[in-house]
Each structure stands twice: as C-alpha cells, then as structure tokens.
N, C-alpha and C positions, 0 to 999 in steps of 0.2 A: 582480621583479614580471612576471607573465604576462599578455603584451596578447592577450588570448582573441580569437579568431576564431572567427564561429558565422554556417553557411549556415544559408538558408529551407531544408528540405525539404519535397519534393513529394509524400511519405509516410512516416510513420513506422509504419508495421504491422510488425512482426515477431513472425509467428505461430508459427516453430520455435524456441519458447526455456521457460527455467523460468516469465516473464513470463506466461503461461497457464496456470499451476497456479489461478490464482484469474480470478473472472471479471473482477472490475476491477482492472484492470492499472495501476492509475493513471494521471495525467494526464501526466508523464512519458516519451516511448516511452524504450526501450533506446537504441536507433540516435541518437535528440536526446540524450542523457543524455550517449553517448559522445564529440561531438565535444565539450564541456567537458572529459571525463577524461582522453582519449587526449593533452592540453593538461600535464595535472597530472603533475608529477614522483612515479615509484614510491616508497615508503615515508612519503610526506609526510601528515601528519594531515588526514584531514578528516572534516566532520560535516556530517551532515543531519539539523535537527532537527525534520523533518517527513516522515521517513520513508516511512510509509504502508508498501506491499506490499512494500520494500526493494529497488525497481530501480535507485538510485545506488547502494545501499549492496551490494547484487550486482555490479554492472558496473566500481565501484572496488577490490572485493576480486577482480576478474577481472587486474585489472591495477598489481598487488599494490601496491593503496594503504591506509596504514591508515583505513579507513572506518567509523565511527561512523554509526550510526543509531537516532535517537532519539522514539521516538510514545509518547502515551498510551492510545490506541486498541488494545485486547487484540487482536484477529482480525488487524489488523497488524503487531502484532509479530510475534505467534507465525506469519506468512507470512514475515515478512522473516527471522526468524531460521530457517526451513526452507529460503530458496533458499540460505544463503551455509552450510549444512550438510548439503548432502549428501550420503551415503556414497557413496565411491567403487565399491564392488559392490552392483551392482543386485541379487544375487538373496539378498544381506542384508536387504533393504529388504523385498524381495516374503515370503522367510521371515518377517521380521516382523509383518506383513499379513497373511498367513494366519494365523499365529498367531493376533491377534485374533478373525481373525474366525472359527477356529473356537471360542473361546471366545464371542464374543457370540452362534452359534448354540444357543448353551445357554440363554442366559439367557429366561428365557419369562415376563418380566415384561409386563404392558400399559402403552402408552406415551399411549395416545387421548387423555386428559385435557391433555397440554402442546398451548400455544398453537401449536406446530410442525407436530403433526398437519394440520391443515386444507388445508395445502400438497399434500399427498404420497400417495400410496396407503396404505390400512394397511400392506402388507407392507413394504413402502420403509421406512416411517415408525419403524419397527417395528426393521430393521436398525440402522437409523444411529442409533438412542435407545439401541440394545445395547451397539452400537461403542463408545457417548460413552462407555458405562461405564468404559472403561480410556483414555480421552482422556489422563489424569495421565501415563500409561505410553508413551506413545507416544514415537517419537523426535520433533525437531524437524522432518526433512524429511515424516515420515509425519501429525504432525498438518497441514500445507502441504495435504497431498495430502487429506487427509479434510475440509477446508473446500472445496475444489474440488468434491469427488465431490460432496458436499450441494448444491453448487449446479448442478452437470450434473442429479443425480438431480431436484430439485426442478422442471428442467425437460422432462425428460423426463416426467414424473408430467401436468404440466401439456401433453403430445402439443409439447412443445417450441414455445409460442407464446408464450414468453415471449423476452425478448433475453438477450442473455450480461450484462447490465449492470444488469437492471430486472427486477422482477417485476411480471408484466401480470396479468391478469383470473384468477379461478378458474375452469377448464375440469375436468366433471365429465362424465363417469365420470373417474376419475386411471387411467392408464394403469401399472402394476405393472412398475416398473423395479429391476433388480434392483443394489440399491447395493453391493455385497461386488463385482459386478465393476466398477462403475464405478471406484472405491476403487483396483482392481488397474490399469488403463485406466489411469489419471492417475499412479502412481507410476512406471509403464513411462514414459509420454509425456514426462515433467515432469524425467526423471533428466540431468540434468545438470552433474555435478559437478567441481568446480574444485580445479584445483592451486593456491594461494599461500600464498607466506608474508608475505604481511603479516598486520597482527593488527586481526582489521575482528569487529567486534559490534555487539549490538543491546540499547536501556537502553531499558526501557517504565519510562517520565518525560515529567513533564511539561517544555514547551520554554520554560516562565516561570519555571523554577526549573534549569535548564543548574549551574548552577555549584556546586548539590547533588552532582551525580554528575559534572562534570568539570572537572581542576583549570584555574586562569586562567590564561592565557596559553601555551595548549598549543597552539591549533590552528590551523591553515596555512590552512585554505580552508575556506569552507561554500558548499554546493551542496545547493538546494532550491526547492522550490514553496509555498510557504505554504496553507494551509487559505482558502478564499476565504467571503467573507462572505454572498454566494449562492450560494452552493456545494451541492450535494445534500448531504443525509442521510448521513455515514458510519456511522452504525449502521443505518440502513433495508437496505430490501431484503433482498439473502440475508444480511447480515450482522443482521439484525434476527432472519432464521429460527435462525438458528446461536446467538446467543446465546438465545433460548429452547430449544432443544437441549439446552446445555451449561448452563440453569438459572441466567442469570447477566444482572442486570437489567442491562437494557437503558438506561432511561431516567436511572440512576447515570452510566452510562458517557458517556451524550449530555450531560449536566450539564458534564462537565467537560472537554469540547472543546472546542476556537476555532474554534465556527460562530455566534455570536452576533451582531447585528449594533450592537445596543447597547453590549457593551463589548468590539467587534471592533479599535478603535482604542487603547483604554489597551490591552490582552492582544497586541497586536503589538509594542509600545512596549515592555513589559516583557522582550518576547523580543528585540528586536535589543537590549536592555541588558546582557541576561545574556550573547547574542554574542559583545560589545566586552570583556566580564569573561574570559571564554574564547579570545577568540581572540589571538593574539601581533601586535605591532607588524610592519604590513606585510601581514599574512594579506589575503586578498581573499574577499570575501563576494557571491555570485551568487546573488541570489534571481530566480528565472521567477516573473514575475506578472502577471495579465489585466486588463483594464478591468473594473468589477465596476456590474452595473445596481442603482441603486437607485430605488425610487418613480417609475420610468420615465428617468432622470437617469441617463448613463454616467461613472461617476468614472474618472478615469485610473488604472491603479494602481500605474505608477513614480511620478507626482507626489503619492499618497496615502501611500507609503512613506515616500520620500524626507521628505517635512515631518516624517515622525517618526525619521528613524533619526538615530543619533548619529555615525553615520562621516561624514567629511565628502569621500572623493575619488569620483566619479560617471561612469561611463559607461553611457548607457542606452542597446540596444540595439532599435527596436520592429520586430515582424511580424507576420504574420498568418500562424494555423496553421488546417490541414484535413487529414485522413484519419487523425486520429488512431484509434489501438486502440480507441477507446469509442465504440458508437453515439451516444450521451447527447452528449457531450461534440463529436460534429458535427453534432450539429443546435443547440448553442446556437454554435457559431462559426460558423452563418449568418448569427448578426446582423452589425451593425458593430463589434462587440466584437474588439480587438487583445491580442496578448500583449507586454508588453515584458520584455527580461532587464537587472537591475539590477546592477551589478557596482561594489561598493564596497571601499575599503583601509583598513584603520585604518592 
C-alpha cells in the first residue's frame, strides 16, 4: 500500500502540453495529476471512471501505467481518446488535414438553418458543417484537434470576447475567421505524442454500470474527480455548439449524466459499488472532491462521500486550490469552498 504524499500547489497552469487541444481542460491540472502518478508503480491497473478530456488517463499512459478511462460523455471521450493517440509524424497528421479539407472545399451545401450557425460567421460556419461531413473518417487525434478549432474559431468569429471556457454575449458583425487554418494551428500545437507500452484506453460507459465492461477484481488504483452536483453544464457551451454540428442531441446526452442533484446521492452510491465489484483486495481509491454549495448550505464533500462509500480504510487529505487552467473554475474558488482528496482501500 502506497502512503501518497500530495503538496498544495501554488499553480497548476501548464499551457505547453496536449491539455489545450480543447478549451476546458478539466478541473484536474496535468502537474496535480502527476504527483499521484509519479507515486504509482509502471504497469499497475488503474481507472478513472470520470475521465472527462482524459488528463489522468494521458499522464498515466506517459508513464507507462495501464490507464483506463471511463465517461459517457461523447466530446470527452472522443478528446481523451485523441490525446493518448497520437501519431508519431506530425506531417501524417497535417497530410490527413489537408486532405479533408480539400474535400469539404467542395462540398457547397448550405449549413444557415443548424442551431450552430448563429455563433460563427457564415463563411466559418460553413467550413466546419463541410469538415463535420467526414468527422466518421477522421483519426482519433485529428477529431481532438477539430473540437478545439471550433472552439478557437467560434471565438474568434465572436472578436475573441469570449473566454477559453464560456461562451459570452453575441457580438455582431462576426468577424470571418478562417477555420481550415485554425484546424491546421491546433494539430501543429497540440502534437505531442508518446512512447509506451503500457495498454491505457478509453470505454465511453457509463460509471454506474463499471462491471459491464470491466471484469471484477482487476484494478490496482482509481484516480478521479467525480462530476460535482453544482457543477457547470458539460454539455453547454462550446460543447453544446459541437454537438449541434455534429447533429446529435444534446439534451439525450445531458439526461444521462451525473449532474443531478436529486439523484446525485443514490448515482454515486451505485458507482463506488460497481468500484468495490472492480477493484482487487488492497487497491487504493483516490477520489479529488470539493465542498459543494447547496441552497446557500456548504456540504463537506469528503464527509458527503464517505457516508456512502462501502470501503472502510480513510485518509482525507484537505486544501485549498487557486490558479487553476479554468477562468470559471477561479472565480468559484474564491468562495470558502475547499477541495479534499479522499484516499480509500478495500
């Protein structure tokens, strides 16, 4: 058993990594992520079965652990499975890229009618509805890059007053940004590609039904952040514009996330159940989680866990974080809101 040690850091921004393929980087930085891993033995299983834009499940198969990574959230997966894929030659990638896009310069469909439009310039609007058309075809690192572009383009379109995190007001005239290079911009930026052999993937599943797709008693460690019950929208914003894009209802996919606050307490229950069905005798379970406001009332959220989870050994870690990657995400940790890390054993 690994007694984890974990400083406060005084910032976790790190702006030169794949972490910026997309705008929200999750709550997660890289640099936090890693003193848990750097902790974990190479080849040892683990899972996160909250994945999101896959910065454990990147930063574990950096340091060849086999990492699982688990969301039901499509624009997530399909990130997560882009950064820990790669291709080792960049000018594969960019080949590929071109390619599209001199195919979507053919297509001379009108796009004006999808709820997408109203964001973007027509000409903008116009590329990126072309591009979707071979979205199927794409690689995993190159669809990464083309959710990114859409969200650079969408704010550039908007004279860039929006944040990397939010979408702010409609500013018109839209300014004519030209997405084919963004597109190219973000595959150059974003190429980062990794050597290992461990065998790290990504299961878009739900994390109440784990034992569907993984068998019991497999896994060493889990390392995650759980979905918080005030939590922002993970379908809003630019992921709100993309899946109208890509024609794919939106409010399906919000149905069946763990951001509810009514059945935010049985839906966590049932997920450290399926954990305990999964994880092997001994394994150590580290969930990061924040105090969560409700009706003006700060619930703790290691003591909101904890009365539900079924493992019974406990060390709770609490701090306070600031500078994280996300504008959003430091302005609500100006309240008195604390993060604690929960570290349990079966």
């Amino acid at each position: 058993m690994i007694d984890f040690k974990i400083k406060e850091l005084k910032s976790v921004n790190n702006p030169n990594s794949i972490h910026g393929v997309y705008p929200y980087r999750g709550k997660i930085s890289p640099i936090d992520a890693n003193q848990i891993l750097d902790q974990i033995p190479a080849y040892s299983n683990l899972l996160d079965p909250f994945c999101g834009s896959g910065t454990i499940v990147y930063e574990g198969f950096k340091r060849n652990i086999n990492t699982l990574g688990v969301d039901l959230n499509p624009i997530a997966s399909y990130i997560a499975e882009g950064k820990i894929s790669v291709p080792f030659s960049l000018e594969s990638v960019l080949d590929e890229c071109k390619s599209f896009i001199k195919k979507s310069e053919k297509i001379k469909l009108k796009f004006e009618k999808k709820e997408s439009a109203y964001f973007f310039h027509k000409n903008s609007h116009n590329q990126i509805c072309a591009m979707a058309t071979f979205f199927e075809e794409m690689s995993p690192y190159l669809k990464s890059c083309f959710f990114g572009a859409i969200a650079l383009t969408a704010r550039g379109c908007n004279h860039y007053k929006w944040t990397s995190s939010t979408v702010g007001k409609n500013i018109e005239p839209k300014r004519d940004i030209d997405f084919f290079e963004k597109l190219l911009h973000k595959v150059k930026k974003h190429h980062f590609p990794l050597e290992s052999s461990s065998n790290s993937k990504i299961i878009k599943c739900d994390a109440r039904k784990l034992s569907s797709k993984i068998a019991p008693n497999s896994i060493d460690y889990v390392f995650t952040s759980p979905p918080y019950f005030d939590c922002l929208d993970y379908t809003a914003y630019y992921a709100k514009i993309i899946y109208s894009i890509l024609d794919i209802n939106r409010l399906e996919i919000k149905a069946d996330l763990i951001q509810s606050f009514k059945s935010y307490e049985e839906d966590m229950s049932n997920v450290l159940k399926e954990l305990y069905t999964v994880c092997k005798n001994g394994a150590q379970i580290i969930f990061v989680v924040g105090d969560k406001k409700v009706k003006g009332k700060v619930i703790n959220g290691a003591k909101f866990f904890n009365n539900i989870s079924p493992f019974q050994s406990t060390e709770i870690i609490e701090r306070e974080y600031t500078g994280t990657s996300s504008q959003v995400f430091d302005k609500l940790n100006k309240t008195n809101r604390k993060e604690q890390i929960i570290i349990w054993t079966k």
